[in-house]
C-alpha positions in Angstrom: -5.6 -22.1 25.6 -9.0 -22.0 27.6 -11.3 -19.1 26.9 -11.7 -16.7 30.0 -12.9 -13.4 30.6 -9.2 -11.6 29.8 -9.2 -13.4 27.0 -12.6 -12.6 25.7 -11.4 -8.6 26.5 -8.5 -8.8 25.2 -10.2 -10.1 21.5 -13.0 -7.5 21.9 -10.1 -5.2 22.0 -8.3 -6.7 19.6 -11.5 -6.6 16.9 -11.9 -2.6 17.6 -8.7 -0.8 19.0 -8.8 3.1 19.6 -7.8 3.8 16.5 -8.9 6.5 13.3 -10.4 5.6 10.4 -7.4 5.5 8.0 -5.2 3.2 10.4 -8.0 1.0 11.2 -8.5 0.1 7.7 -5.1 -0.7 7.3 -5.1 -2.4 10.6 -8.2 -4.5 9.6 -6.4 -5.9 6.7 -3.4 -7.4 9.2 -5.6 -8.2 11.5 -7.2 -10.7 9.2 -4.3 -11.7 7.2 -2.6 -12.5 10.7 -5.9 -14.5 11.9 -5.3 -16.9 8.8 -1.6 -17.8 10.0 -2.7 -19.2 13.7 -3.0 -22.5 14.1 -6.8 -24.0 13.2 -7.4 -25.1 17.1 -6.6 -21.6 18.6 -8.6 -20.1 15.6 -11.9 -21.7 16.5 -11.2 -20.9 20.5 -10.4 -17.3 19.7 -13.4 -17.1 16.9 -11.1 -16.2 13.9 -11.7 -17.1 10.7 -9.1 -18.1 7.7 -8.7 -16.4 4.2 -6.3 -16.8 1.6 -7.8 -13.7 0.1 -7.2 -12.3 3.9 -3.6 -13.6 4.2 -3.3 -11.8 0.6 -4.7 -8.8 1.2 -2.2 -8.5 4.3 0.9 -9.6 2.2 -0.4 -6.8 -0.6 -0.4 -4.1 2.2 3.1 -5.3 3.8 4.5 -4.9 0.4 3.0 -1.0 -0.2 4.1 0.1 3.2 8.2 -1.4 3.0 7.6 0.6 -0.6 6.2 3.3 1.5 9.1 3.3 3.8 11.9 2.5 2.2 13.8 5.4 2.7 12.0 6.7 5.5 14.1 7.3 8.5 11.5 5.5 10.8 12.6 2.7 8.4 16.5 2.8 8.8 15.8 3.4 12.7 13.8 -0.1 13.3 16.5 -2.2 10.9 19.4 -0.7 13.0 17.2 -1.5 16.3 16.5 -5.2 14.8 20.3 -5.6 13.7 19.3 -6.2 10.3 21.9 -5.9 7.4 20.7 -2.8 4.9 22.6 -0.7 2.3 22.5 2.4 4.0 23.3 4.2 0.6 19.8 4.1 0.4 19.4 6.7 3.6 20.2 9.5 4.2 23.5 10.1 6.5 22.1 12.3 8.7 19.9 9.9 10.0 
């Protein structure tokens, strides 16, 4: 990949999305936890940096939010779209 001007946007964008203060806390922590599983060349031409207390931190959050939603019907809705196999004694029927 060769830097150009999309791409340098589309980073810029990437480092501060339209978001509120809560969800871009959270998103931070993905964010960097994702920049630590790209491959070392792309890395250095997108500027990213790796962590394994990043790629932690991210693995920490992923954990809280399935604990979050694991009975949400947000939850059951994206494993039905996916096609994932789910006890769905632990949702609600009317879902």
């Amino acid at each position: 990949i060769a830097e150009s001007e999309a791409m340098r946007e589309a980073i810029e964008f990437l480092k501060d999305p339209p978001l509120g203060r809560a969800e871009l806390l959270g998103y931070r922590v993905l964010q960097r936890a994702a920049a630590t599983t790209v491959e070392p060349p792309l890395r250095k031409t997108l500027g990213l940096k790796a962590s394994s207390l990043n790629l932690q931190a991210g693995k920490v959050l992923v954990r809280g939010l399935r604990w979050a939603l694991r009975f949400s019907p947000s939850w059951k809705a994206a494993l039905l779209r996916s096609g994932a196999e789910f006890d769905s004694k632990l949702f609600r029927d009317d879902v």
